[in-house]
C-alpha angles and dihedrals in degrees: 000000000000081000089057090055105044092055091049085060102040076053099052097044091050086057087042099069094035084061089050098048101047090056093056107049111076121185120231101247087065091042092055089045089050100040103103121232129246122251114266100240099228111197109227121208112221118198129192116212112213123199117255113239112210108203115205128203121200130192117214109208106193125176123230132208111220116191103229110195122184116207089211119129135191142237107210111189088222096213086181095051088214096116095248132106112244139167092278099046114107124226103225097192139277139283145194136223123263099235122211134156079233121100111236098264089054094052107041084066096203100195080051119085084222134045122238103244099017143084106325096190119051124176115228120261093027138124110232117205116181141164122243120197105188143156084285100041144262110334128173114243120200140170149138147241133210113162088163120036118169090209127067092237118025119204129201120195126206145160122199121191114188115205132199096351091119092251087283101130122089137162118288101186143339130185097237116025094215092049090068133027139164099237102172153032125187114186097190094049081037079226137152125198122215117186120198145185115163105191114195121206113215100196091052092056088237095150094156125057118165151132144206128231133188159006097232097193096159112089086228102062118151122191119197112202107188110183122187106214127231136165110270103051109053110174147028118236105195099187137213142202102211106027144018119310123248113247127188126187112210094215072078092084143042140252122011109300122056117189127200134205137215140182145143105283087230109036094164084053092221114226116232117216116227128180119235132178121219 
């Protein structure tokens, strides 16, 4: 019996080991089957997306007022003789002033037959007006010539009334003090009052007589030129740098006094719009 035993045993660990050993061997076909693979290593693209940024330009168009200003005045033939521009009044035409670095003292020259920046030609038995635009502003020149008088003195006779300058003109010079002389202000008709009478000696060979009067700074300045007419002058010249002088013939008018108005061609000195881009 114990035989018996032993020799179950001795069976059962024999079968035991085989066992053992047949889990344990793998062959290499099923090695290479249970072997895992390794991961395919994909490459990944990886894109940032960055915000787009839209850049705008604007253009600003603004529009600009540019005050335009002429320097043009007019000669206005006054047939009412009142000092004011009415239906009836002629435009004669406009000048411009004469323009120097001299104030207008310095250029009138007044030992010189001629001022500097002025008329350089003057017919004889005339009245010569002109503009001067100088280092202290617009001022009004004036004087006469008489080379052959038939009378031993000869007498001119003018009145001058200034308007809406702010009383701020005043004469700047004359050749003789008592020929002409500022006799009058009014602050409410915002007027000045210039009298003048130029006499002329033959025999002295004293064929200008003349004086300047200014500075005219508003943009609505008026300016009244009343002349008494007589026999030996027999026109007015108002001169002009630019262009032809005015002349007016007193045979133009009737009777025995001729006036004479002047004033800026654009008082309101009109703006004039531009457009501009910043």
């Amino acid at each position: 019996m114990k035989t018996l035993i032993i020799i179950l045993l001795t069976f059962l660990g024999c079968m035991s080991k085989s066992t053992s050993v047949g889990i344990g061997q793998v062959n290499s076909a099923e090695q290479k089957t249970q072997n895992p693979k390794a991961p395919k290593i994909t490459s990944t693209s990886t894109t940032t997306s960055s915000p787009t940024t839209t850049t705008t330009t604007t253009t600003t168009t603004t529009t600009t007022t540019t005050t335009m200003c002429k320097n043009d005045i007019e000669v206005w033939l006054d047939t009412n003789n009142n000092g004011v521009i009415e239906a009836k009044d002629v435009l004669k035409g406009t000048i411009k002033p004469f323009i120097s670095k001299k104030d207008a003292e310095k250029n009138y020259q007044i030992d010189l037959d001629l001022p500097l920046k002025g008329p350089k030609e003057v017919n004889n038995k005339t009245s010569s007006v002109f503009f001067h635009q100088g280092s202290d502003g617009l001022s009004l020149s004036l004087f006469h010539t008489v080379e052959e008088a038939k009378a031993r003195t000869h007498k001119t006779l003018w009145k001058i009334f200034t308007y809406d300058n702010d009383l701020e003109d005043e004469i700047i010079l004359a050749d003789e003090e008592k020929e002409f002389l500022l006799k009058s202000r009014n602050e409410k008709t915002d007027q000045t009052f210039y009298y003048g009478q130029w006499a002329q000696a033959r025999n002295l060979d004293d064929t200008r007589d003349g004086s300047v009067i200014g500075p005219f700074k508003q943009r609505d300045w008026r300016i009244w030129i009343y002349n008494k007419l007589n026999t030996e002058i027999t026109s007015t010249t108002f001169f002009s740098q630019a262009s032809n002088p005015v002349i007016i013939d007193d045979s133009e008018v009737r009777g025995s006094k001729i006036s004479y108005i002047l004033q800026l061609a654009d008082q309101d000195c009109k703006n004039k719009v531009e457009d501009g881009i910043e």
